[in-house]
N, C-alpha and C positions, 0 to 999 in steps of 0.2 A: 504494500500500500504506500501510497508518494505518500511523505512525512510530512507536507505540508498540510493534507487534507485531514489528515489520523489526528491535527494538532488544532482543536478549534477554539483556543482561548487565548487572549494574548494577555501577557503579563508584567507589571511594570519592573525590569532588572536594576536600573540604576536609574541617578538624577544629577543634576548640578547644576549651579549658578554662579553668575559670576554679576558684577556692580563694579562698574567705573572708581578707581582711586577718590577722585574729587566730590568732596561734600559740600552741600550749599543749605545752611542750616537756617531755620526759620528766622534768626538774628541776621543771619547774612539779607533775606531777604526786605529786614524793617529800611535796610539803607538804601534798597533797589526801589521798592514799591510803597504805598500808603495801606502798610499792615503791621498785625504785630503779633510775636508767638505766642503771648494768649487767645489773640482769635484764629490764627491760623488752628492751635492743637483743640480749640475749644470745638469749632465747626468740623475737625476734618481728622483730627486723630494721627495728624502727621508732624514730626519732630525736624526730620530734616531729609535731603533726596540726595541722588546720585548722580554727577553732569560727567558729561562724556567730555574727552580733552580732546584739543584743535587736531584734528586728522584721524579723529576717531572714529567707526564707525559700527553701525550694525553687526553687520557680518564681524566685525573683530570682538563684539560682545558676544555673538550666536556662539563662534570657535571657541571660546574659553569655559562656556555654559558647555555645550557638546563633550569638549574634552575630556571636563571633570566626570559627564555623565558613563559616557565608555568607559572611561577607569572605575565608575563604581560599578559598574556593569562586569565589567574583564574583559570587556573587548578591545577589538582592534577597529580602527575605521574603514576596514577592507572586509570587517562580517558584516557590515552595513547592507541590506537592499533595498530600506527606501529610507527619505529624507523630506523632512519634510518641515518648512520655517511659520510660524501666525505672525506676522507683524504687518506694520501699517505705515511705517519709516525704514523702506527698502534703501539698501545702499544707491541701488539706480531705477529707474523706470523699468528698464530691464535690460539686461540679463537679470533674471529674481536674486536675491541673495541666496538663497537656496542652493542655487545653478554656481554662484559665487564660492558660496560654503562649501560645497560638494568638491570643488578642484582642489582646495586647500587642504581639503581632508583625504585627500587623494582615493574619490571615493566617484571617478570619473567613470558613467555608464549606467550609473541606477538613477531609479527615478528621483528626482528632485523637483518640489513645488514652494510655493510661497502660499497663503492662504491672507487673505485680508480682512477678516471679522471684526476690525478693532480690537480694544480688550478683550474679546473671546476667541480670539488667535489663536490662541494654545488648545482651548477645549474644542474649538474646530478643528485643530489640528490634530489632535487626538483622536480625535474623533471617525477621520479618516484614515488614519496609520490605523485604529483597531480595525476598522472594515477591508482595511488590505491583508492584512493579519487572518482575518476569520475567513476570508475568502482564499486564501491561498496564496494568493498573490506575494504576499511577504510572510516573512519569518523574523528577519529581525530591523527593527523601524527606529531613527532618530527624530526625537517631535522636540521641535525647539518654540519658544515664545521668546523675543529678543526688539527692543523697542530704544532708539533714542529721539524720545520725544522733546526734549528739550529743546530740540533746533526748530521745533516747531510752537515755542511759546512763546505769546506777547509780554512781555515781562514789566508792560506798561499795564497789562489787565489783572488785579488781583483776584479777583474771581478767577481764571486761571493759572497764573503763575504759580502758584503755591502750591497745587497741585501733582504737578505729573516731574517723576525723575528718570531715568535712563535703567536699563539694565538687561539679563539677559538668563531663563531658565533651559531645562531641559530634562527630558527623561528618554530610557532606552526601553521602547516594547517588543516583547517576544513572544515567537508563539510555545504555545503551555496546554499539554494536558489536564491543567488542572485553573479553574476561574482566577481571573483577577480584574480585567475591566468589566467589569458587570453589563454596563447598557452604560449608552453615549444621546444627550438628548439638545439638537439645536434645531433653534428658531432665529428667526430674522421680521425687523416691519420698517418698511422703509417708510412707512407713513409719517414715524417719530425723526424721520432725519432730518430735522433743522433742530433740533436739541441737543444733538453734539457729532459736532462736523468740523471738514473746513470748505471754505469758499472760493476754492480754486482746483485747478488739476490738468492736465495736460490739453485734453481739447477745449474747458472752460478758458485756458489758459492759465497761466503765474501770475499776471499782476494786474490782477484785481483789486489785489489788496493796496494800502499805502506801503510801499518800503518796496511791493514784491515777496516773495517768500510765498509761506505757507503757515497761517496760526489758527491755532484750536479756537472756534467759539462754542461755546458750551450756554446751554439756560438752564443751570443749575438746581432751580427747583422742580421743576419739570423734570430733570432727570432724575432727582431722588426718587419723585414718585410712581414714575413709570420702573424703575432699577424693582423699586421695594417688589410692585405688585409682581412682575413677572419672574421676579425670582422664586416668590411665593408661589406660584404658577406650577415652576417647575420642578421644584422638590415635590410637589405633589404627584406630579407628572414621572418623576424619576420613583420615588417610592411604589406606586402605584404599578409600574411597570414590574415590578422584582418583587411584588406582594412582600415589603417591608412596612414596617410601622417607623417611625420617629426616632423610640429608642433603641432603632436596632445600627443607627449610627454612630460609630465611636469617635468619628473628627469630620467636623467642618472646616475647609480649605475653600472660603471664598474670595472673588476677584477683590484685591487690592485697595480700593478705590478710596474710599469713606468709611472711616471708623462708625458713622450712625446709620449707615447704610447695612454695613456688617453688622451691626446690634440685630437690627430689624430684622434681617436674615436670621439669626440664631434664635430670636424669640420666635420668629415662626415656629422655628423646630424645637425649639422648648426644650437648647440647647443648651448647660454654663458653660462659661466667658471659658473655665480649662479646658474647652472641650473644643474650642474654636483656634485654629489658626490664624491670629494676628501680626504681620509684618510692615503694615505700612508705614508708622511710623519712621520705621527705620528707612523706608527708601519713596514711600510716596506711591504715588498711580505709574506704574510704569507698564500700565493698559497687557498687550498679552504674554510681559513676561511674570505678572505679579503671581499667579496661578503657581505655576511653576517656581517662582524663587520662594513662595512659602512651602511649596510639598517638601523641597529640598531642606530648606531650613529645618524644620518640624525633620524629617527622617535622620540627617544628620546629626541634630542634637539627641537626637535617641526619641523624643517625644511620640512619633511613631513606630508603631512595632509591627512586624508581619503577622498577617492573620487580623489585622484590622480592618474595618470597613471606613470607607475614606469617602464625603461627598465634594465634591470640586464642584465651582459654580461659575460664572462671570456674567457680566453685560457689558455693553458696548458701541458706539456710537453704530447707526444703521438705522434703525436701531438691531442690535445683535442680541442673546442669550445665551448660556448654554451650560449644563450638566456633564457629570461623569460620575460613576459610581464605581467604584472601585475596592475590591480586596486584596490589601495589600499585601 
């Protein structure tokens, strides 16, 4: 029997992250912008982010996240057969970063995609590395979420500046006799996308904007509301699928974004605070690598152990969503 078919689970091997040296701390920010770190942590639950340095890019956060994940994995990047990036600040238009990662990793001839979901980059991209996995197609899959958004903030607008930092996750999936991604659940409404976009892009053109460029505008309350409900949405939607109840989750791993945001997520599930993956503080909205640099965090400190049930979650400008359930 091909081993590809005898093998219908795929399973999470390894992880890794990686965050740019440079910190830009809510104090740094009082002297850029008209704010201050008690409203920045009081609104948003974030301390300080992470800024990519001049000649920095994407793809050189993806490789450092990737790396560490093969090593926790034991791989080599030659047992790689597909690859696959979530971000939404590609190094170029195109060639994808993916296609970019992939030479570097000397991992030239397997498939390589880029996926654009916004913040849910990573669980789209998940998403489809497990359906390669369960279909045959692959055996062993790199899913990266890897974002420098910062070259895309107005640092004149405090409603977003304070926000979004730079960085870069990853995990190594496998195929396994034995469950690990349980069910994968994405949605998209592009009805919501003037809520959080931007307003330029290659046939709209570049410079629409003053300066040129490319900057986030976000309506802030409107996105919390729409975040809370459909996340709501979806945990329902993921438990329901796997005839799970509430407590039959041992960690919540949700997108990044807003610490009151992730509150209301964990009260849905009638979660405590030990029971939730919190990293933003530490690096901020860094859209679809946040996913992934909390799984990482959380497994590497020991926090998660194998054999736990793990729910990943995100939203994202599109408007985007999306779940992952996972026994890890």
């Amino acid at each position: 029997m091909d081993r590809r078919r005898a093998l219908i689970y795929s399973r999470i091997s390894g992880t890794g992250s990686f965050l740019p040296e440079k910190v830009l701390s809510n104090r740094d920010l009082e002297s850029m912008v008209d704010t201050s770190d008690e409203w920045i942590v009081t609104r948003t639950g974030i301390k300080e982010r992470h800024i990519v340095a001049e000649g920095q890019t994407t793809c050189d956060l993806a490789e450092q996240a990737a790396l560490r994940a093969l090593d926790a994995a034991g791989l080599k990047p030659s047992e790689i057969d597909f690859l696959i990036v979530g971000t939404t600040t590609p190094d170029l238009v195109f060639p994808s970063t993916a296609c970019l990662l992939q030479h570097r990793l000397g991992m030239d001839g397997i498939s390589a995609m880029d996926v654009n979901a916004a913040c849910s980059g990573f669980i789209y991209a998940l998403a489809v590395a497990d359906k390669f996995i369960k279909t045959g197609d692959s055996v062993k899959a790199l899913v990266i979420g890897a974002e420098t958004l910062t070259r895309m903030v107005d640092w004149n607008d405090r409603s977003t500046a304070v926000l979004f930092g730079d960085g870069a996750g990853a995990a190594v999936i496998e195929a396994s006799d034995q469950p690990g991604i349980l069910s994968t659940h994405i949605h998209a409404s592009g009805g919501h996308a003037d809520l959080l976009c931007t307003e330029v892009g290659v046939s709209k053109g570049f410079k629409a904007e003053p300066g040129g460029g490319v900057k986030v505008r976000m309506k802030g309350s409107e996105v919390f509301k729409v975040a809370v409900r459909t996340l709501g949405q979806i945990v329902d939607e993921t438990l329901a699928k796997n005839n799970m109840t509430k407590k039959d989750i041992d960690w919540l791993i949700p997108h990044q974004a807003n610490l009151r945001i992730i509150k209301a997520t964990a009260k849905k599930l009638n979660m405590p605070e030990d029971r939730v993956i919190v990293t933003v503080h530490k690096h901020g909205n860094t859209s679809s690598a946040s996913v992934p640099l909390a799984l990482d965090g959380a497994i590497r400190s020991g926090r998660i152990q194998r054999g736990e049930t793990l729910l990943l979650e995100a939203f994202g400008g599109g408007f985007t969503w999306g779940s992952a359930l996972i026994k890890y």
